[in-house]
C-alpha positions as CSV (number, residue, x, y, z in Angstrom):
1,X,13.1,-51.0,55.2
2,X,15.0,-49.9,51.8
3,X,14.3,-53.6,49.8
4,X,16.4,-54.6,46.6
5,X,14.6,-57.0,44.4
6,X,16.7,-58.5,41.6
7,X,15.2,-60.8,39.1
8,X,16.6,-61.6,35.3
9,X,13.5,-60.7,33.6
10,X,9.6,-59.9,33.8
11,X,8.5,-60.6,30.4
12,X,4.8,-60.9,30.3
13,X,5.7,-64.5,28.5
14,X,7.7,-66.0,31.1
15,X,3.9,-66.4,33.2
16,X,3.4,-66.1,36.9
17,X,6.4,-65.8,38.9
18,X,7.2,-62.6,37.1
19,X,4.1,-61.3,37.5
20,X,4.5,-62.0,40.7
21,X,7.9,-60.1,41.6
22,X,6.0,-56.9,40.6
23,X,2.7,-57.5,42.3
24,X,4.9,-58.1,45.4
25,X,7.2,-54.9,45.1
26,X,3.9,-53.0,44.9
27,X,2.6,-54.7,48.3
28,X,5.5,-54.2,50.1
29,X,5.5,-50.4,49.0
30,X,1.7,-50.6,50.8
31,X,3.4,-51.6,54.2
32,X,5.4,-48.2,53.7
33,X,8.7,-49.8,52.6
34,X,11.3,-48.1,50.2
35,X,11.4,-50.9,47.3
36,X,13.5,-51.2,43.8
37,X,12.9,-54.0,41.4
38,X,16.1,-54.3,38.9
39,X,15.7,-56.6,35.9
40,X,16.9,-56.9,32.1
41,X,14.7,-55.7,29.4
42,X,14.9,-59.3,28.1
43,X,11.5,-60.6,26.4
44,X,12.1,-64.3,27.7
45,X,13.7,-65.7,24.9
46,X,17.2,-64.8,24.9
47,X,19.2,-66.9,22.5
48,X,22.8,-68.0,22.1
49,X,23.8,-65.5,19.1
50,X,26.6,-62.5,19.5
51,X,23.9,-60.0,19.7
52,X,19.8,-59.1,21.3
53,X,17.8,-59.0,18.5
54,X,15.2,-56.2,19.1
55,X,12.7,-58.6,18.7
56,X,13.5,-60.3,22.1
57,X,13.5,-56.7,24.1
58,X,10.9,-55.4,25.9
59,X,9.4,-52.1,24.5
60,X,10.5,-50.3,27.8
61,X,12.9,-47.7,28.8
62,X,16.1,-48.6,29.7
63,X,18.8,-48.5,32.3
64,X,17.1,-46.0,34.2
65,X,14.4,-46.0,37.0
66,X,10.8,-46.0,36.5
67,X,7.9,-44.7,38.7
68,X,5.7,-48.1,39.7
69,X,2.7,-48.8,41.7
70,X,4.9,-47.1,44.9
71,X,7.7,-49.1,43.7
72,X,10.8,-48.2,41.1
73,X,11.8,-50.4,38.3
74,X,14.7,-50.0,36.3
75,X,14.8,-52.2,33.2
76,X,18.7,-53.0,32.5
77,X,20.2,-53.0,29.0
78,X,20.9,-56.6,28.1
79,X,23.9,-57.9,26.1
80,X,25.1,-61.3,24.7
81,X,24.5,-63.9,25.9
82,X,21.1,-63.5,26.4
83,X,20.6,-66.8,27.9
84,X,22.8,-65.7,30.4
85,X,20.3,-62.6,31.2
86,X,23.3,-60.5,31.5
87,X,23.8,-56.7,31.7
88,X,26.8,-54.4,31.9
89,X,24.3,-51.5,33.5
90,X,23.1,-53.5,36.1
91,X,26.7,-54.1,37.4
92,X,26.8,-49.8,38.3
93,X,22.7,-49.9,39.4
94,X,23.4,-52.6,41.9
95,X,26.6,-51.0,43.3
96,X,24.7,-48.4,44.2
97,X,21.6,-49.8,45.5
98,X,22.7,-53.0,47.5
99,X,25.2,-51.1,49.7
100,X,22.5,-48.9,51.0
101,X,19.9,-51.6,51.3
102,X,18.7,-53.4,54.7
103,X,17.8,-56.4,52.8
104,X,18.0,-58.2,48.9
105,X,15.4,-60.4,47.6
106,X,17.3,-62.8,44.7
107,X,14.8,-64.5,42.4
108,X,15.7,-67.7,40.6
109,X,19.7,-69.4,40.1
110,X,21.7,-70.1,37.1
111,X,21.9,-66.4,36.1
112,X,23.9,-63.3,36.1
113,X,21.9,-61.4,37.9
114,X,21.8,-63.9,40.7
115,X,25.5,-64.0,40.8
116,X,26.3,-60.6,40.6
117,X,23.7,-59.6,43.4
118,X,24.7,-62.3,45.6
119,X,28.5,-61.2,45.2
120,X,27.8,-57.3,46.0
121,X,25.5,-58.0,48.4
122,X,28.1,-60.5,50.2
123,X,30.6,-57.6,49.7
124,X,28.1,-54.9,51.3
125,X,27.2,-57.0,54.1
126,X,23.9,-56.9,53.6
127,X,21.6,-60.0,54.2
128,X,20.3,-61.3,50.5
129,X,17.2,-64.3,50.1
130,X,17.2,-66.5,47.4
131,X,13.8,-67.6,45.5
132,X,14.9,-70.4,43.5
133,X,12.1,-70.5,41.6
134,X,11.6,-74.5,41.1
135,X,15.2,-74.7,40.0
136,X,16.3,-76.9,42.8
137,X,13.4,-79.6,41.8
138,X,15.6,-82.7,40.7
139,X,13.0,-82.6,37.9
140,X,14.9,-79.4,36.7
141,X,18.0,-80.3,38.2
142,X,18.0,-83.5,35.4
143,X,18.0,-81.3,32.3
144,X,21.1,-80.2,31.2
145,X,22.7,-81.8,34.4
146,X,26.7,-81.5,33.4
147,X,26.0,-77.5,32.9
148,X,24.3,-76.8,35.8
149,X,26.9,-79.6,37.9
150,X,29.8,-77.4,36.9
151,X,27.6,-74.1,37.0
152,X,26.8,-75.1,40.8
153,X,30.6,-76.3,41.6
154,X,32.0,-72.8,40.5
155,X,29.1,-70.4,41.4
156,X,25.9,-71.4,42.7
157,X,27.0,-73.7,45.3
158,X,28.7,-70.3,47.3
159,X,25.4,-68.5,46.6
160,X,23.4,-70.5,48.3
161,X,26.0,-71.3,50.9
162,X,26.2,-67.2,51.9
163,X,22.5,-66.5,51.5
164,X,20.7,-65.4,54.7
165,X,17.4,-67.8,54.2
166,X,15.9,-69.4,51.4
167,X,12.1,-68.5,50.3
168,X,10.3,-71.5,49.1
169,X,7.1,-71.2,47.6
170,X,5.4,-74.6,48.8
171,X,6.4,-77.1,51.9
172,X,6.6,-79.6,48.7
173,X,9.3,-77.4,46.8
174,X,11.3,-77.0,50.1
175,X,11.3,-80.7,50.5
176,X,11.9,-81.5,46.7
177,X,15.1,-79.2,47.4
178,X,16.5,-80.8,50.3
179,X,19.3,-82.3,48.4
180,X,20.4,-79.5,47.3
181,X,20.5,-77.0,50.0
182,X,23.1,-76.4,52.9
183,X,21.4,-77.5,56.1
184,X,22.5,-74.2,58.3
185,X,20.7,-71.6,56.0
186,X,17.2,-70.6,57.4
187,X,14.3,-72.1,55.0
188,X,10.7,-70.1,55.0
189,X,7.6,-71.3,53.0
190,X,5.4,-68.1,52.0
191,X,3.4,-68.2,49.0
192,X,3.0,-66.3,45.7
193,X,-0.3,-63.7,46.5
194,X,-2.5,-62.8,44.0
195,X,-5.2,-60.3,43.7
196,X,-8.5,-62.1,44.8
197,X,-10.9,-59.4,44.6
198,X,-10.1,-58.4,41.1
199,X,-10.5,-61.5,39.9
200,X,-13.6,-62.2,41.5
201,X,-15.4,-59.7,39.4
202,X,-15.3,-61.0,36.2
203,X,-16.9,-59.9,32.7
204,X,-19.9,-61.2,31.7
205,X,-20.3,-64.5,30.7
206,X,-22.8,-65.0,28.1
207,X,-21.1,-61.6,26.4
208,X,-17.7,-63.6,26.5
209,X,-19.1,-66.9,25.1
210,X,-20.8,-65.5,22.5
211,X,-18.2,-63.6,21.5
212,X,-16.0,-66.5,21.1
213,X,-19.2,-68.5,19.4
214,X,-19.4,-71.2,22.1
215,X,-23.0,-72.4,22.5
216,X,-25.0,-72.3,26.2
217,X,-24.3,-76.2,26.4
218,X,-20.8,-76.5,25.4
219,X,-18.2,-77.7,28.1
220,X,-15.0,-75.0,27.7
221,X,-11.9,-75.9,29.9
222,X,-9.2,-73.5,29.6
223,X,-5.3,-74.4,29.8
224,X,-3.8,-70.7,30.9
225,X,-0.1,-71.1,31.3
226,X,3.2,-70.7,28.8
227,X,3.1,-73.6,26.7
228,X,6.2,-75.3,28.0
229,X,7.5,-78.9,28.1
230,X,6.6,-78.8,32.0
231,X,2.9,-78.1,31.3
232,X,1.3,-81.4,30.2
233,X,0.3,-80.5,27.1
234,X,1.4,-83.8,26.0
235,X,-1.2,-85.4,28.2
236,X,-3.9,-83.1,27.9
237,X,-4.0,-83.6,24.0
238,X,-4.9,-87.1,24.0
239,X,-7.1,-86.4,27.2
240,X,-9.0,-83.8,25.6
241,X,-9.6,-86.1,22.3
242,X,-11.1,-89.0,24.6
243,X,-12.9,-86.7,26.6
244,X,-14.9,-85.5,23.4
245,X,-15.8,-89.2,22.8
246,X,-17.7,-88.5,26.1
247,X,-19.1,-85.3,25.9
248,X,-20.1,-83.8,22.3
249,X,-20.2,-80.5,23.4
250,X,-16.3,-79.7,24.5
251,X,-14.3,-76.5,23.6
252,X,-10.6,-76.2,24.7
253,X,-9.2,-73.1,24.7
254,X,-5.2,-72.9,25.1
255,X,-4.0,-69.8,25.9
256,X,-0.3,-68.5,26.6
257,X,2.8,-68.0,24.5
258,X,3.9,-70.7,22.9
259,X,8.4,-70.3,22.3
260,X,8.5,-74.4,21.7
261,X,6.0,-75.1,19.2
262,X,3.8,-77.7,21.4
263,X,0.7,-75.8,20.2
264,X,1.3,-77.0,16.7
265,X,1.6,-80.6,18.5
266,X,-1.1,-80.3,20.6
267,X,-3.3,-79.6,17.4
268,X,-2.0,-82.5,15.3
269,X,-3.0,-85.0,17.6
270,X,-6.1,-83.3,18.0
271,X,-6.7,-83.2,14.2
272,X,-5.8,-87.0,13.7
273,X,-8.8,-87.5,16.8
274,X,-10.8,-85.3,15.2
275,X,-11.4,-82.6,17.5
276,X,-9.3,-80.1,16.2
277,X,-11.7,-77.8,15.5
278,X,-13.1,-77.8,19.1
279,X,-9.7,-76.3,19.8
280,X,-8.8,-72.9,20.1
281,X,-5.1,-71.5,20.6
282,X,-5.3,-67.7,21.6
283,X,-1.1,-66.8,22.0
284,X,-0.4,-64.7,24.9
285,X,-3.0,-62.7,26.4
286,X,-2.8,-59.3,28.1
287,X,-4.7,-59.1,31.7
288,X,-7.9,-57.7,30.2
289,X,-7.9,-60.9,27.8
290,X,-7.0,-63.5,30.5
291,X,-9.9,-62.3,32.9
292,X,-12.1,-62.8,29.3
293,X,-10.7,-66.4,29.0
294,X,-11.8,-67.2,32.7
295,X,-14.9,-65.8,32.4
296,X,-15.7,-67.7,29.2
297,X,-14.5,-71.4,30.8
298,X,-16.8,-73.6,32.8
299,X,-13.2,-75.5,34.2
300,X,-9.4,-74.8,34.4
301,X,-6.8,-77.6,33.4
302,X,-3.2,-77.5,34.2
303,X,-1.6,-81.3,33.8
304,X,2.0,-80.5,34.7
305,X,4.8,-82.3,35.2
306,X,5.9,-80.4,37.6
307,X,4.9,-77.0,39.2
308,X,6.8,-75.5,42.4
309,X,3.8,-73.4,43.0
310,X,1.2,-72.7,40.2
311,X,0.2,-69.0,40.2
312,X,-2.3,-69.9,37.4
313,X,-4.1,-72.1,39.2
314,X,-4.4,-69.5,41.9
315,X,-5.6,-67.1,39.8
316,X,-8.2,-69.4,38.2
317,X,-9.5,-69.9,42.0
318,X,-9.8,-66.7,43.1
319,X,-12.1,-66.2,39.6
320,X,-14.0,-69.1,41.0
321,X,-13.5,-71.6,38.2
322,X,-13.0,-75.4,39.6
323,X,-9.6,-76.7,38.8
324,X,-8.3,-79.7,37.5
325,X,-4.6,-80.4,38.7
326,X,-2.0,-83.3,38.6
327,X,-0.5,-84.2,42.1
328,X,2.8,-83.1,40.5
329,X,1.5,-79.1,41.2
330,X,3.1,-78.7,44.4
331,X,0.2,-76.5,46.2
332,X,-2.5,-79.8,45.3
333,X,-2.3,-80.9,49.1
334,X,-3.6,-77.5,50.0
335,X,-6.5,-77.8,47.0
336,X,-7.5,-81.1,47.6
337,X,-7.4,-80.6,51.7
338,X,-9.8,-77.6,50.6
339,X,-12.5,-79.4,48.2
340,X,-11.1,-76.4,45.8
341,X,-10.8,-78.6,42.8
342,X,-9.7,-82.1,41.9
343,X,-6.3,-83.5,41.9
344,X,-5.0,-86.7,39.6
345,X,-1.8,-88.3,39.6
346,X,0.3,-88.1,36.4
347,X,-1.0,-89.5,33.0
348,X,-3.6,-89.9,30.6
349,X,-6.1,-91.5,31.8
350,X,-6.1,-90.1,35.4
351,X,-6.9,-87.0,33.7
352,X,-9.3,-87.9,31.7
353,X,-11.4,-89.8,34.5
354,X,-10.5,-86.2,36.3
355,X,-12.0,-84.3,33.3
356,X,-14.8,-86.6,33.4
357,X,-15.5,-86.0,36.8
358,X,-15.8,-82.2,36.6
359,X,-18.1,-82.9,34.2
360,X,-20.5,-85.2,36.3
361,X,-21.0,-83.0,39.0
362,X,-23.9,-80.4,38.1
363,X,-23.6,-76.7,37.8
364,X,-24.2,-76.1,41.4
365,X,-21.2,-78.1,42.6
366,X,-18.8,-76.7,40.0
367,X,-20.5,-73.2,41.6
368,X,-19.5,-74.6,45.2
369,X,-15.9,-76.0,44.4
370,X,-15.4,-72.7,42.6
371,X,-16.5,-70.7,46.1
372,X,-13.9,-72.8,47.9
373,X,-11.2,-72.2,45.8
374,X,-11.7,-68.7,45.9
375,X,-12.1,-68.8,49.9
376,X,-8.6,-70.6,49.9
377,X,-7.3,-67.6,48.0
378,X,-8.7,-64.9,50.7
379,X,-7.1,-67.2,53.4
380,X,-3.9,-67.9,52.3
381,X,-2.8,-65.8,49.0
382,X,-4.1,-62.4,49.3
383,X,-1.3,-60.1,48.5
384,X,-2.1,-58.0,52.1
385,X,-1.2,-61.6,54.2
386,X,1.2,-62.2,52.1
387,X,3.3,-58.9,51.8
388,X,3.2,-59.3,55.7
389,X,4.9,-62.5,56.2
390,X,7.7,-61.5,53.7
391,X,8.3,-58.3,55.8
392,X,8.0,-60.1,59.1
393,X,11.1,-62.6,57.2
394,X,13.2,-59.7,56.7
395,X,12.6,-57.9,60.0
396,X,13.9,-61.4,61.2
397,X,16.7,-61.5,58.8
398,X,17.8,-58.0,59.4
């Protein structure tokens, strides 16, 4: 099949689910498909001024296709506003690829490049799948409600109408979007995939504690995620200070870009507990880096407010690290149901007592939790299983 995939940005900085888009293109190219990825060369940021700084553009070429993993990417020239992710270029690359497509894979709402896909592909006649991407959580759906109410009443309300199916992440996300989607259009759950075996052979570990100056007793959790309002950072500070009442020896190392300034927040209420110091914040980190971090951590934290899938936390299992999860991380049925880590609901001190129950169990049972979690992976997010249920949704669709 000749795929389309059209997505408003794959900024290292934006986390997972961009990540993701490209891993996927690349598996689908494995199961001899023709695929194109189309994006803007937007960093993440974008920003309301008449202009794109070149600060927040990728250092990529632009508006023309590139050569990827069996897959072609072209990185569209964005232009104001660049909240907007739009793109004059785009308009001509996706009049020439959507008409000769079989099928177009839309990730995420409330953007020009969903709009304008959806509209050519409606045009073209051919089928198109909308990936909301968590938007449709009423968690989301509360922030800036007026915009997105008239946003949705003059354009997003006819995308979803039109599309062929809707790809949900989680049975939780599909449910959390009931409200908001037309009854009629076909609904399928598949997963993010990640790459297990990769991330089952990790560095050493005493190199990468030592190199980061953490003792053989200390306790390191790692937080790896964009530091975002969503995330739980403003649990996980006052968490972590408690926890070190606890347990002496405790390192947390936060690691992902921060755009909002909660690292600075995190720290000052880790400085007036007086555990600053036991904190480290690392910024974004390249792939190399992030396999480091897991290799360095004895547990993985993610306290989220809400999470429509949490590729993270699957990458953190497939390395075999126990994870620590709120119930508001919409894959925790799946976890829990799998002994693959420990779920809490939402707040302080459920995490805590969570934090403080990874800690009681001994080395071995962190070892076995972490051999779960990673089984879980094999079984339901390797990108080989999971490149085949998206094509068997297209072959359906087309």
């Amino acid at each position: 099949m000749r795929i389309v995939h059209v997505i408003p940005s794959v900024a290292p900085r934006l986390g997972g689910p961009s990540r993701a888009v490209e891993e996927l293109c690349s598996a689908l190219s494995d199961q001899g498909h023709e695929v194109d990825l189309v994006t803007t060369a937007l960093d993440g940021r974008g920003g309301w001024h008449p202009g794109i700084r070149a600060t927040e553009v990728l250092d990529v070429p632009v508006d023309r296709p590139i050569q990827r993993d069996g897959y072609r990417i072209t990185y569209c020239r964005p232009v104001w506003p660049g909240f907007w992710a739009r793109s004059h270029s785009m308009i001509g690359f996706l009049r020439e690829l959507i008409p000769r497509a079989d099928v177009v894979h839309i990730h995420s709402l409330y953007l020009f490049p969903t709009w304008l896909a959806s509209r050519l592909a409606r045009r073209a006649g051919v089928p198109y799948v909308i990936r909301p991407h968590g938007t449709l959580d009423p968690y989301h759906r509360r922030r800036h409600r007026l915009r997105k109410f008239i946003y949705t009443t003059l354009f997003e309300r006819r995308t979803l109408r039109d599309a062929a199916a809707i790809h949900f992440t989680t049975e939780e996300e599909r449910t959390l979007s009931a409200p908001a989607i037309p009854s009629s259009i076909r609904q399928y759950v598949i997963p993010h995939g990640v790459d297990v075996e990769s991330l089952a052979s990790l560095p050493n570990r005493a190199d990468m504690r030592r190199s980061r100056g953490i003792s053989g007793d200390t306790f390191v959790w790692l937080f790896l995620s964009r530091l975002n309002f969503k995330k739980g950072l403003d649990l996980l500070a006052p968490a972590f200070v408690r926890f070190c009442g606890y347990v002496q020896n405790a390192r947390l190392i936060v690691a992902g870009p921060d755009d909002e300034g909660l690292g600075a927040r995190l720290l000052d209420v880790c400085e007036k507990g007086g555990v600053a110091d036991r904190v480290q914040l690392t910024g974004l980190l390249d792939r190399a880096q992030m396999r480091e971090a897991l290799a360095a951590a004895d547990a993985w934290v993610l306290p989220s407010h809400t999470e429509n899938f949490g590729l993270a936390v699957v990458e953190a299992m497939a390395a075999g690290l126990p994870v620590l999860i709120t119930d508001r991380v919409n894959i925790s049925p799946c976890i829990k149901a799998a002994g693959a880590g420990v779920v809490v609901p939402l707040g302080v001190e459920a995490l805590l007592d969570g934090m403080l129950q990874v800690t009681r169990l001994t080395a071995g049972e962190r070892r076995a939790m972490g051999v779960q979690a990673r089984e879980l992976c094999r079984e339901n997010y390797a990108w080989d299983r999971v490149a085949q249920r998206v094509t068997n949704m297209y072959s359906q669709l087309v």
